[in-house]
N, C-alpha and C positions, 0 to 999 in steps of 0.2 A: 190514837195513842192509848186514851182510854179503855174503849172494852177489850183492847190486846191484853194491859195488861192486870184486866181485872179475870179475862180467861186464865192469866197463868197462876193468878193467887188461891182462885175458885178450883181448878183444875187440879192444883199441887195438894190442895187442903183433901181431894179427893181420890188421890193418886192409889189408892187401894183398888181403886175399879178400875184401873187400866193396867195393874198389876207392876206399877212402878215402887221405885221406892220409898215408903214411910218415912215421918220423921219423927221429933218431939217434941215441938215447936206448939205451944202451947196458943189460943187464940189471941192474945194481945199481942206476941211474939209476930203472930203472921200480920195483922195489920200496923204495927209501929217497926220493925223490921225489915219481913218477908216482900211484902208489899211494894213497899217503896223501893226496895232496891230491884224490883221487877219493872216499875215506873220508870226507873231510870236507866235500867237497862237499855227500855220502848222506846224513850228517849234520845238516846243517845246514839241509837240505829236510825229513827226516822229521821234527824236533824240533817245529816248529812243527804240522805236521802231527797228532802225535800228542795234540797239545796239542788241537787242534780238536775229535779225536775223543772226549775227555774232557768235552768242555763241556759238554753238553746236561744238563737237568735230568734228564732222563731216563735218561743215560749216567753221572751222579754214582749214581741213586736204583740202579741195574744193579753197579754198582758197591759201592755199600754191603752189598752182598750176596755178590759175587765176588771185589774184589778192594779193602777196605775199606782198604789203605795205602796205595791211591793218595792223588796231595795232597790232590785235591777232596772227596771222603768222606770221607779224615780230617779235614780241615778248618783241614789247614796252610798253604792258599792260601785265597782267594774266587774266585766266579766270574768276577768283576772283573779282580783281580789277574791269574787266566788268560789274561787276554782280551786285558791289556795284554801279558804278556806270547809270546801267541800272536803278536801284530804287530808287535812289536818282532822279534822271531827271522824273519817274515815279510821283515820290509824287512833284515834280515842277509843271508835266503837271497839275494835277489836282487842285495845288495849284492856277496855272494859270484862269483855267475853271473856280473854285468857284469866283476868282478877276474879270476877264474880256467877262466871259461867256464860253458858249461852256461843260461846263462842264459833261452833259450827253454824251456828242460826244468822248469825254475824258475817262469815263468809260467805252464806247462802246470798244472803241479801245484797252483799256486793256486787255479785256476780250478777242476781235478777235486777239489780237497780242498773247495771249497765246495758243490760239487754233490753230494758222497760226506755230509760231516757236517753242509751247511747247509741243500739240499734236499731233504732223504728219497734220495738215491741208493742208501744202502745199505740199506735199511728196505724199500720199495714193492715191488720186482721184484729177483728173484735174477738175472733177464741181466741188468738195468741194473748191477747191484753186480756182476757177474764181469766184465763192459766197460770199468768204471771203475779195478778190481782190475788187470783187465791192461793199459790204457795208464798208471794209474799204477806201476805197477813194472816196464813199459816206459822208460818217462821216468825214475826213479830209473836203471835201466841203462844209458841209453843216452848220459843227463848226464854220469854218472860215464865212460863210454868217453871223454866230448868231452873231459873234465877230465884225463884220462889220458894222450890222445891229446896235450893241449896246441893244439887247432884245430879250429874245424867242422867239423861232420860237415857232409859232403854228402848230398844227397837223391839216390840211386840207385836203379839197380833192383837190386843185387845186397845192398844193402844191408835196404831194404824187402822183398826176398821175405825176409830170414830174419829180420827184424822181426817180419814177418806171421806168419810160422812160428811164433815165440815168442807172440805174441797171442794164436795160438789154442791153443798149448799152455794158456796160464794161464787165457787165458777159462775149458776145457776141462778144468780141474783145480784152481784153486786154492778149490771150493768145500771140499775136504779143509777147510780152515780154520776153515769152520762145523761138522763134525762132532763138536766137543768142548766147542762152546759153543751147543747148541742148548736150553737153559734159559736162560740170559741172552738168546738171541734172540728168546725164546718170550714173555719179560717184555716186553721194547719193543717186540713185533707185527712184527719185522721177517722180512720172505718170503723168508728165504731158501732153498735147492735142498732142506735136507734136513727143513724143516718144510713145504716147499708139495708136493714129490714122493713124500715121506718118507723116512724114514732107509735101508731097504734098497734103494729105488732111486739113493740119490742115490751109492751105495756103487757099486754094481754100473756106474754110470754112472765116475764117476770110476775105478774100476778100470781099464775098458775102456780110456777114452783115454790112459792111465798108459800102459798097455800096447802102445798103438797107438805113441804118439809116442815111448817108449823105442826102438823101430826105425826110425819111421821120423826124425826125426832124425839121427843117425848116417847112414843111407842117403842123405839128404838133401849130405850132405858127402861120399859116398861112400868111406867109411872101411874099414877091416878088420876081423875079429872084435875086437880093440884097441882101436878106436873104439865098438864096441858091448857089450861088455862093463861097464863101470860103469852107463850108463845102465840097459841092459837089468836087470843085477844088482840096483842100486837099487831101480829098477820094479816087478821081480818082487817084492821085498821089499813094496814098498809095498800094490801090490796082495792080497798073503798077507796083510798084516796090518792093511787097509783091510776086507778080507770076513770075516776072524777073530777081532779085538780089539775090543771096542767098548765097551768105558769109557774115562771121559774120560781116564783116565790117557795110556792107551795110544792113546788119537787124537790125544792131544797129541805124544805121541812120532812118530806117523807123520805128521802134519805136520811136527817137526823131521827128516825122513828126509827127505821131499815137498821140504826148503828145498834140500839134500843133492844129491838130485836133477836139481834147476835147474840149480846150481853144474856139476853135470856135464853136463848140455844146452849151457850158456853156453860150455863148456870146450872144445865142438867144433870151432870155426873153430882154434883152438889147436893141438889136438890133429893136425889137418889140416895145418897151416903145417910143424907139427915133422916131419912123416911126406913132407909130398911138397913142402914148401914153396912158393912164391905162385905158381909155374907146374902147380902138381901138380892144381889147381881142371879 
């Protein structure tokens, strides 16, 4: 929830290099303000969302086993109960979108969260689930910019190529996130990169692009050693202890690095503005 919607604060404060529009939203403004209703925009999407992915008989029975205080295994809810309550926060989010923006981002989400926990999305094919992975936390991102920004985003080109950019980052790496839960995946038959490839490819693959896109984003902004230095740092890290660590402990940690990481991808157009400012592109 977090570095979705800290892309859209960082993103909007930036929105001159994507040739969106300005505001006048001064900087206390954006973080006592702008901010937080971007938060809660994030919010207010994934809630129901998470609820979704909780539902399945199949996802309770996975659960009973991994992560037994959730509501539904413990048995502080019903399926029922869930279900109303997944719809009810459903028609909030959207409520939310029409009030404070975001709202195409909103029905995006609906639509991949049913195709992600209703139709086998995440289960059948690991590219379907890293497709789904990255326009959904594309749309978390980009909602929260609009939300931020206070006004539509325009459809551009400068805007879409580094949409694009981030798409095939996450396509391209957020399978990290199955790396620590490939017994729970193993129960529900689901295909993901590091049960269908196996585990040391699916390593060495993710390293790679870690690797790759820690320069070349920064390059992409054409920044300074400055610009490339967290990323890269990040990355390297990630990579040492994506090919090094491999209990779950520790894969769980280098996905909260992986989250770390993004945060400082997202942080480029930023980072860009402050150094050469909206004529410096």
């Amino acid at each position: 929830m977090f570095p979705q919607s800290i892309f859209g604060a960082a993103t909007a404060y930036a929105a001159c290099l994507l040739s969106q529009p300005t505001t006048s939203y001064d900087t206390s403004s954006w973080l006592l303000i702008r901010y937080p209703l971007a938060l809660f925009w994030t919010w207010s999407n994934l809630l129901p969302f998470n609820i979704f992915n909780q539902l399945s008989i199949e996802a309770i029975e996975e659960d009973r086993i991994n992560k037994p205080w959730r509501p539904l295994p413990s048995g502080m809810i019903s399926r029922n109960q869930a279900t109303a309550l997944m719809l009810t926060h459903y028609v909030f989010a959207v409520i939310v979108g029409v009030s404070i923006g975001g709202l195409r981002q909103s029905l995006l989400l609906i639509a991949l969260g049913l195709w992600y926990n209703g139709f086998g999305g995440a289960d059948r094919s690991f590219i379907v689930r890293n497709v789904i992975n990255a326009f959904g936390i594309l749309s978390f991102a980009s909602g929260a910019m609009e939300v931020a920004l206070g006004t539509p985003l325009l459809v551009n080109v400068p805007s879409m190529q580094w949409l694009g950019i981030l798409a095939s980052v996450i396509f391209s790496t957020v399978q990290i996130q199955d790396l620590y839960d490939m017994e729970g995946d193993s129960i529900r038959n689901r295909k993901t990169m590091p049960l269908v490839v196996g585990d040391l490819a699916a390593r060495w693959w993710t390293a790679l692009m870690i690797s790759t896109f820690s320069v070349l984003c920064p390059a992409y902004w054409r920044l300074g050693w400055h610009g490339f230095a967290l990323p890269l740092g990040l990355g390297t890290l990630i990579t040492m202890r994506t090919l090094s660590y491999r209990t779950v402990e520790a894969d769980k940690r280098t996905f909260q690095i992986w989250n770390a990481w993004m945060v400082s991808i997202y942080f480029l157009p930023l980072a860009q503005l402050l150094v050469f400012g909206c004529l410096g592109e």
